[in-house]
Backbone as a ProteinNet text record, in pm:
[ID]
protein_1_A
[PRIMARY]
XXXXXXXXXXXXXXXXXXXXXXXXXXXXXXXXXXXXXXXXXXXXXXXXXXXXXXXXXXXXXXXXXXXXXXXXXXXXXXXXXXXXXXXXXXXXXXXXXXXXXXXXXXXXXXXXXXXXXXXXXXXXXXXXXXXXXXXXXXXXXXXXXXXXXXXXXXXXXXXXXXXXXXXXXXXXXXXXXXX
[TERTIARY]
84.4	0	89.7	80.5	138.6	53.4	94.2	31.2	33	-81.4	-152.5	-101.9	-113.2	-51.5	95.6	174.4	293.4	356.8	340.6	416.9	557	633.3	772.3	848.1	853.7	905	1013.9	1104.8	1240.1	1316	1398.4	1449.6	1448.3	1448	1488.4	1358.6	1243.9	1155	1131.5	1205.8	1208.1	1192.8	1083.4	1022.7	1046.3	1019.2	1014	898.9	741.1	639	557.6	501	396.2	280.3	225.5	107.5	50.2	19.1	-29	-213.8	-251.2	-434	-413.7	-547.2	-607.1	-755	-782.1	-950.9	-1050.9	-1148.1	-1209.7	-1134.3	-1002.1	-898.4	-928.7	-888.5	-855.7	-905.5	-1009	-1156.4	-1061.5	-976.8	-952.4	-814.5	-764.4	-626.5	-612.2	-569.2	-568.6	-542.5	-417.9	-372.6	-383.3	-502.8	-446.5	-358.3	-339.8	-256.8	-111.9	-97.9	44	89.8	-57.9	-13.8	31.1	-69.1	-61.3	65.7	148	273.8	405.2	385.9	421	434.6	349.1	313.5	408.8	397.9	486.6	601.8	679.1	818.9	873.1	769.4	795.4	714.7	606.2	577.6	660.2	664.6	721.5	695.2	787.4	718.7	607.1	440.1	376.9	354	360.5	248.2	193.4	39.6	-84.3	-123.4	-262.4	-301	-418.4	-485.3	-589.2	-683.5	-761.3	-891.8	-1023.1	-1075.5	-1196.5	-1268.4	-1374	-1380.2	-1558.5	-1579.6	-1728.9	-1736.6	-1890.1	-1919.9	-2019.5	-2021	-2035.3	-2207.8	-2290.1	-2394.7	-2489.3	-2616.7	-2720.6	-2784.5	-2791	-2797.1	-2666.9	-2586	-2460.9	-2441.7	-2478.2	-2494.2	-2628.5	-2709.2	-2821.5	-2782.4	-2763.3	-2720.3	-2601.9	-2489.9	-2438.6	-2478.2	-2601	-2642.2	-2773.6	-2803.4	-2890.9	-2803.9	-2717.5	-2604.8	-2506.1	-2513.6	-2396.5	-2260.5	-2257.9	-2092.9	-1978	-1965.6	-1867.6	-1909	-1811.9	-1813.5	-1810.9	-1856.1	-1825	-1794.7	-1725.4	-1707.9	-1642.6	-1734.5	-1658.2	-1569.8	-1581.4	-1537.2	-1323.4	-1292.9	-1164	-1081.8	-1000.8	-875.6	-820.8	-857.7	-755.2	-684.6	-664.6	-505.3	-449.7	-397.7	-320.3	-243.3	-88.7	-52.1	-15.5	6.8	56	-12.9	-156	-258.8	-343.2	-312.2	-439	-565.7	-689.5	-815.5	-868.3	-794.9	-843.8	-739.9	-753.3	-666.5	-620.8	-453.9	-429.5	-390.1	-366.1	-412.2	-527.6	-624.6	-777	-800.3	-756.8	-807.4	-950.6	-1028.3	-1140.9	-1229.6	-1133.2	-1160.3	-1200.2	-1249.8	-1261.4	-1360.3	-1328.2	-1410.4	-1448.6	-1559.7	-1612.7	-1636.8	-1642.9	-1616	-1494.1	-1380.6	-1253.5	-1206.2	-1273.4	-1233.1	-1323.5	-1445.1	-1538	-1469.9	-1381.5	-1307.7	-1208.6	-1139.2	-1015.8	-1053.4	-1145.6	-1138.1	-1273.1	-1374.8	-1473.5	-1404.8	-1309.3	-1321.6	-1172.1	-1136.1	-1058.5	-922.9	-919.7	-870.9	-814.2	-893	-815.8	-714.1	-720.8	-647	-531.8	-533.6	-418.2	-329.6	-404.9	-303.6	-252	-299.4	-250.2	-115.4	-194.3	-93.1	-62.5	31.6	56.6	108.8	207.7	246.9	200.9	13.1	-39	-129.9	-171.8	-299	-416.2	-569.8	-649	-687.3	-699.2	-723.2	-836.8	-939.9	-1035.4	-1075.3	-1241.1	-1276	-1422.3	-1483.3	-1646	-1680	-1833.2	-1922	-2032.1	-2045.8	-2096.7	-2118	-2258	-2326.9	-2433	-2532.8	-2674	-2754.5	-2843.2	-2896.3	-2784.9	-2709.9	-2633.2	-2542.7	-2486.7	-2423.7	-2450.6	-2599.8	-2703.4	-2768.3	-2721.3	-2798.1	-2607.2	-2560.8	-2386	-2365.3	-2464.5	-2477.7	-2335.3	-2270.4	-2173.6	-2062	-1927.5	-1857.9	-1811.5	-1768	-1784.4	-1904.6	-2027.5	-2168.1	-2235	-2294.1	-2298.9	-2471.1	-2538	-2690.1	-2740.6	-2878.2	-2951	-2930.3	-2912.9	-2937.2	-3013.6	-3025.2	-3114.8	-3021.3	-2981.9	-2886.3	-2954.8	-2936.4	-2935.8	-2823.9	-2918.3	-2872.9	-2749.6	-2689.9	-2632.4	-2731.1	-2845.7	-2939.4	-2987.6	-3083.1	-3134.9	-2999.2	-2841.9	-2785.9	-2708.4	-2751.8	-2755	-2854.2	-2953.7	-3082.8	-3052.6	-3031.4	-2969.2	-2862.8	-2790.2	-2648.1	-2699.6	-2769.7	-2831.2	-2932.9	-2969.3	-3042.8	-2988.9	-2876	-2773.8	-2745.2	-2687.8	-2606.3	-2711.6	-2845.5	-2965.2	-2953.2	-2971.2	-2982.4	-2874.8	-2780.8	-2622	-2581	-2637.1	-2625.3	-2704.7	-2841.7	-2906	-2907.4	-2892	-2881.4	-2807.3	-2581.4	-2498.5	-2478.2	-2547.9	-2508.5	-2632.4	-2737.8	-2843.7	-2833.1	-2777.6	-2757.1	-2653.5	-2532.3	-2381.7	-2318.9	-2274.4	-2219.1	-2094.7	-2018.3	-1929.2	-1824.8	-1704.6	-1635.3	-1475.9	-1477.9	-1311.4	-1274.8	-1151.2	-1039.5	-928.1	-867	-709.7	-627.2	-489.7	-403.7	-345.6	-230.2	-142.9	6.1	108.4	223.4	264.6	309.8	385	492.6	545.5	678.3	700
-116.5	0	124	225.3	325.6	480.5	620.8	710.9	749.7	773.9	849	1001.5	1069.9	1193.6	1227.4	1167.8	1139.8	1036.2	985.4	819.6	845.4	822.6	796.7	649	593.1	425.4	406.1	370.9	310.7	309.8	335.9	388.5	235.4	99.5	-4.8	-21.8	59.9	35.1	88.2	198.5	275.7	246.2	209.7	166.9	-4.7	-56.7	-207.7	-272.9	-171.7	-188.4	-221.4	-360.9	-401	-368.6	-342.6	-323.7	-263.3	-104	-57.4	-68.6	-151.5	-106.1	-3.3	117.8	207.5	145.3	124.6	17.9	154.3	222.2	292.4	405.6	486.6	520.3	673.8	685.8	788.2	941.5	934.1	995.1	1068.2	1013	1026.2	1134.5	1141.9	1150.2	1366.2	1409.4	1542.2	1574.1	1541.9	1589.4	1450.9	1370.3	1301.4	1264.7	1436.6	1460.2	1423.8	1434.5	1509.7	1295.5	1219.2	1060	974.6	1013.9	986.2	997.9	1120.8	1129.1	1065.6	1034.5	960.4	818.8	784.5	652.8	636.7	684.8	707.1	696.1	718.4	717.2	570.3	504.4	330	275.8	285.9	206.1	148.4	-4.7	-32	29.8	13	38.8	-130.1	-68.5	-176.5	-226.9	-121.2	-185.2	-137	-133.6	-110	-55.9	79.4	131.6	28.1	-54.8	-94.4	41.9	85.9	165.4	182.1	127.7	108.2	220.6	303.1	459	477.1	535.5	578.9	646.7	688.8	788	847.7	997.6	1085.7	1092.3	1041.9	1006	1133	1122.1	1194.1	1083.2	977.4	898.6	879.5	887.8	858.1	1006.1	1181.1	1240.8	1231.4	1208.5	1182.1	1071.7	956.9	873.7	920.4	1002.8	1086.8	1155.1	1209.4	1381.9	1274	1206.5	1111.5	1070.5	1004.2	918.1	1049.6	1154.1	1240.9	1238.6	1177.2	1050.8	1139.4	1123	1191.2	1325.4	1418.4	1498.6	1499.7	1610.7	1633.2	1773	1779	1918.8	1922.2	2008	2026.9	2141.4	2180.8	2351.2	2338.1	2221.2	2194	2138.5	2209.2	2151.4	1975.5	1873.8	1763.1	1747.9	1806.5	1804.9	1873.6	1981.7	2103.8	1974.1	1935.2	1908.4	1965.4	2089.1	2170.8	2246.7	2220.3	2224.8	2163.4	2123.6	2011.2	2087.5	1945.7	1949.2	1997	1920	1894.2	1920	1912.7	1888.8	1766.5	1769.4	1627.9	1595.7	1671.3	1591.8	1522.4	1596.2	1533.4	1381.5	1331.3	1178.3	1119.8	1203.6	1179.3	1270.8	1370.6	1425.6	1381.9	1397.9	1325.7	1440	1342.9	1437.1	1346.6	1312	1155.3	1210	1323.9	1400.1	1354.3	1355.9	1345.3	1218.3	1088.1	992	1036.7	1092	1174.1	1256.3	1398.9	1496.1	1445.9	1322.4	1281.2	1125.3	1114.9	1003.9	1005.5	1077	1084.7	1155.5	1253.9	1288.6	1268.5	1149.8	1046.9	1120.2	1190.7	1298.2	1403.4	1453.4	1543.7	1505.2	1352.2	1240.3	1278	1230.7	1184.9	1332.1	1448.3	1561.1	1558.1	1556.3	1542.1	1458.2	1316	1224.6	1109	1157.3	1124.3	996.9	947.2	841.2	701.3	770.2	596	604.9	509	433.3	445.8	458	427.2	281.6	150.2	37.5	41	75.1	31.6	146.1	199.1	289.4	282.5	223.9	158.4	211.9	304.5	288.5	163.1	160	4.1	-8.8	-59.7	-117.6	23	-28.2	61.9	-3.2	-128.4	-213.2	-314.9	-359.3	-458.5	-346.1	-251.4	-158.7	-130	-123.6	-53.4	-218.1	-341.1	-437.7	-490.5	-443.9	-483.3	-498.5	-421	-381.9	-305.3	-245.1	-180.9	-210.6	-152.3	-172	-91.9	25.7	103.1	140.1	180.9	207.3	85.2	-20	-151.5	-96.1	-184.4	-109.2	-279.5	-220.6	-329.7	-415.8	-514.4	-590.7	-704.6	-739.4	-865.2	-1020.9	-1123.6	-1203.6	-1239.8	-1287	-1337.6	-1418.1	-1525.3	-1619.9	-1566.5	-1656.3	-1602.4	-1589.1	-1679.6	-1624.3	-1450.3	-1466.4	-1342.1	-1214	-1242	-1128.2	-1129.7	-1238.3	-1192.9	-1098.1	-1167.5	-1048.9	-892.6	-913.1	-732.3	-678.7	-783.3	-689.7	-658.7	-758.1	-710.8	-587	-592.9	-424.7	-323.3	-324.5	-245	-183.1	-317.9	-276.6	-200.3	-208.1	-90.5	3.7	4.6	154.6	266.9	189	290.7	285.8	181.5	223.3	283.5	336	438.3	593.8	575.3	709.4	673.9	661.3	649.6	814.6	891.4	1042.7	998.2	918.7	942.1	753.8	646.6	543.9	482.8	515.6	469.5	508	404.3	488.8	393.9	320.3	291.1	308	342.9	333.4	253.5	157.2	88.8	149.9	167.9	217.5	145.1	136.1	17	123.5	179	286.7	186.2	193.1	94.3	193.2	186	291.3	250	355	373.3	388.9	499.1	533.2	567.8
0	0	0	-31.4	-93.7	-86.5	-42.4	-35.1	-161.3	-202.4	-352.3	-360.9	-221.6	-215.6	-233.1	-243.9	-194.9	-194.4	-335.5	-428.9	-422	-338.9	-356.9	-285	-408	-376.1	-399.7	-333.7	-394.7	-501	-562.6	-687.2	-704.7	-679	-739.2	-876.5	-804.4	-841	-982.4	-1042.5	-1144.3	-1233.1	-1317.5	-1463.5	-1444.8	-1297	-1309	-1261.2	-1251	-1181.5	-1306.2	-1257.4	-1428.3	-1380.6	-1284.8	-1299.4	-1128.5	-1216.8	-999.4	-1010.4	-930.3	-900.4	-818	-880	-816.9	-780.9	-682.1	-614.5	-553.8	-653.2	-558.3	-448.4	-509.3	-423.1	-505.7	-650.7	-691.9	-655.5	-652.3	-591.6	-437.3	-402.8	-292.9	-263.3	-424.7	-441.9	-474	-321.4	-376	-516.6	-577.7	-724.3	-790.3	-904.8	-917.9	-1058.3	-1120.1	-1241.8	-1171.5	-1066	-1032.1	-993	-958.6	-925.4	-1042.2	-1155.9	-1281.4	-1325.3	-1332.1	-1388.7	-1244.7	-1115.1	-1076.9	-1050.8	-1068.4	-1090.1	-1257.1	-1350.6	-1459.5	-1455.2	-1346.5	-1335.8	-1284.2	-1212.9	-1182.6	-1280.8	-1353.5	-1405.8	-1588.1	-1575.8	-1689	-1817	-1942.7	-2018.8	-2109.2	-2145.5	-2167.4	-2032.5	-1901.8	-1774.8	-1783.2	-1686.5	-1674.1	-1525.5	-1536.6	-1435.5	-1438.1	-1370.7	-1343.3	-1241.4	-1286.8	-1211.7	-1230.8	-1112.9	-1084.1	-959.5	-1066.3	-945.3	-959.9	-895.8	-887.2	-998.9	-1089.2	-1179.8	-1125.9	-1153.7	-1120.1	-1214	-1168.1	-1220.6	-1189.6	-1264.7	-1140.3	-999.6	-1015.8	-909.8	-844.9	-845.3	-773.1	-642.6	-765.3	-692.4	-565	-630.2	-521.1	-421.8	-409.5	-332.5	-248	-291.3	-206.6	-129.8	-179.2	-102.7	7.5	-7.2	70.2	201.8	145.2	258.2	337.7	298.2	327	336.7	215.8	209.3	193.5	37.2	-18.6	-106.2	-121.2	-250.9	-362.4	-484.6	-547.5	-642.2	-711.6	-764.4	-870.5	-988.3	-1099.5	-1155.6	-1022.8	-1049.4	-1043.3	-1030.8	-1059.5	-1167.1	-1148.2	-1272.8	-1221.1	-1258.9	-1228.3	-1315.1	-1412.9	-1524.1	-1470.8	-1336.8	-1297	-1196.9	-1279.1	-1108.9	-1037.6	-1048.6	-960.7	-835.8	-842.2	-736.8	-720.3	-596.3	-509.9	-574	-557.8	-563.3	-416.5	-323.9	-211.1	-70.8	26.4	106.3	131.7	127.3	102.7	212.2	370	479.1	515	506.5	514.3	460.1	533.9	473.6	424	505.2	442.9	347.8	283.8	159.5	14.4	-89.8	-194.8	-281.9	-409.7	-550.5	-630.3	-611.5	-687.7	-856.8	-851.3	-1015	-1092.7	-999.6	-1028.5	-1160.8	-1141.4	-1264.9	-1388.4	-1380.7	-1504	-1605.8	-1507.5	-1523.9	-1603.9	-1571.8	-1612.6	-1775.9	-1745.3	-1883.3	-1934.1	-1922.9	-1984	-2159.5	-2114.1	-2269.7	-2319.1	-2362	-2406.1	-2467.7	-2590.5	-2618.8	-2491.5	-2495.4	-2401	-2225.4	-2249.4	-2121.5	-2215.5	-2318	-2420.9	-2434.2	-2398.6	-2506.8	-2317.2	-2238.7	-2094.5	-2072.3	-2067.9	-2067	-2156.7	-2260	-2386.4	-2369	-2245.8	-2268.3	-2164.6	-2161.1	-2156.5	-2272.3	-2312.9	-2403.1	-2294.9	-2370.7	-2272	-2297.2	-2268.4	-2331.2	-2312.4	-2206.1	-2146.9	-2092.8	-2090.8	-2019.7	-2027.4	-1922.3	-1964	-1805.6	-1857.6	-1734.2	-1691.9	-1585	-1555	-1433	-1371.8	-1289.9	-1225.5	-1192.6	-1152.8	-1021.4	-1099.8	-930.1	-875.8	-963.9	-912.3	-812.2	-811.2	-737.2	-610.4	-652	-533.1	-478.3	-492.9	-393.3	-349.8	-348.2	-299.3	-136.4	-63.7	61.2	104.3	28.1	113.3	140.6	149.2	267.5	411.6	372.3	462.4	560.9	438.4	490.7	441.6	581.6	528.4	515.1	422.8	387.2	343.1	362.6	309.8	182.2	157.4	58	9.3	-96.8	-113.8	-194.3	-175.7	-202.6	-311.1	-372.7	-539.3	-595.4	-677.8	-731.9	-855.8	-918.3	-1054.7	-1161.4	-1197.6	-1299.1	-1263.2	-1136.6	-1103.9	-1135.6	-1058.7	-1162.4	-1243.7	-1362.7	-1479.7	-1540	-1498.3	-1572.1	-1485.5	-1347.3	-1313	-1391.5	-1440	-1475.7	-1647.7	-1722.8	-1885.5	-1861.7	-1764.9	-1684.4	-1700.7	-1641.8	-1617.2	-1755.7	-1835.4	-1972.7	-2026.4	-2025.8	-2116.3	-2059.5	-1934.5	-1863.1	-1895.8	-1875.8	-1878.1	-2057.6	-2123.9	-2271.1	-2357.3	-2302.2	-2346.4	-2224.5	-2085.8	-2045.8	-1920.3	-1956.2	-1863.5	-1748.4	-1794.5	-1721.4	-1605.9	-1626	-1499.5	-1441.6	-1485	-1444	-1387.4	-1472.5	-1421.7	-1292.1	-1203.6	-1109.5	-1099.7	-1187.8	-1154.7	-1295.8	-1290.3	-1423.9	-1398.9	-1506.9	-1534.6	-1609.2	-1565.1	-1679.8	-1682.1	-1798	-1789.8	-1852.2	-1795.6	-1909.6	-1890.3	-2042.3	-2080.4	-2099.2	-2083.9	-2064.1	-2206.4	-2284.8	-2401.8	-2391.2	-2350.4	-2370.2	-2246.6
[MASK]
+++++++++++++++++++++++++++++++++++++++++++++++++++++++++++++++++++++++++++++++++++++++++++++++++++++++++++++++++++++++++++++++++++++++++++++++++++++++++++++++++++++++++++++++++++

């Protein structure tokens, strides 16, 4: 485990890291232009960011503003590494905007950070999300078979593939390092 604010690992480590997961973290990460191009300096060339982050939905905001969880805000630069989003003592700070901001518009990742690929960048999951019960905030759920979620998760794929801005609340992304 490793601080997001403040990535400094071992020089052995220097372009010999194949592959870092970000789990539901980024969201969390005062600058996370400034992690991106650190994480860059260990990672191989042809390794991979695995990230998996909340989307910044209209249900995701509502389910926030319900639970009184986390933040969000679009009124920030996350391509600036040179200034925090957030306070990066505050541990329990966050900008669930923050993975939207950064790979919703594909192009403009790339004129950012030229030397990953995006391989992968899919929004995904709605009831299956919302019957998970939680981890932090443990909540009601209902257990289900694998048929029953299959038919939730082919749910899902309509909902978020005809209207992902009011259904999606979760997004993968895979960067792949170039150069």
């Amino acid at each position: 485990m490793v601080d997001m604010n403040n990535l400094k690992l071992e020089k052995k480590y220097i372009k010999k890291v194949d592959v870092f997961i970000i789990n539901q973290a980024l969201h969390h990460c005062a600058n996370p232009s400034r992690l991106l191009r650190q994480i860059s300096r260990y990672l191989k060339v042809n390794g991979f960011i695995l990230i998996r982050e909340p989307e910044i939905s209209f249900f995701l905001k509502f389910f926030l503003f319900i639970l009184d969880d986390e933040a969000w805000s679009f009124k920030v630069n996350v391509f600036n590494n040179k200034k925090n989003i957030f306070n990066p003592n505050s541990i329990w700070d966050a900008n669930n905007a923050t993975p939207h901001m950064l790979f919703k518009d594909e192009q403009k990742f790339h004129s950012y950070f030229s030397e990953y690929s995006i391989i992968k960048n899919e929004l995904s999951e709605f009831l299956i999300f919302l019957n998970s019960g939680g981890v932090v905030q443990k909540t009601f759920y209902v257990p289900i078979n694998k048929f029953i979620f299959n038919i939730l998760r082919g749910i899902d794929w309509l909902l978020i593939y005809f209207l992902p801005s009011i259904f999606a609340l979760g997004r993968t992304v895979v960067l792949k390092k170039n150069k």
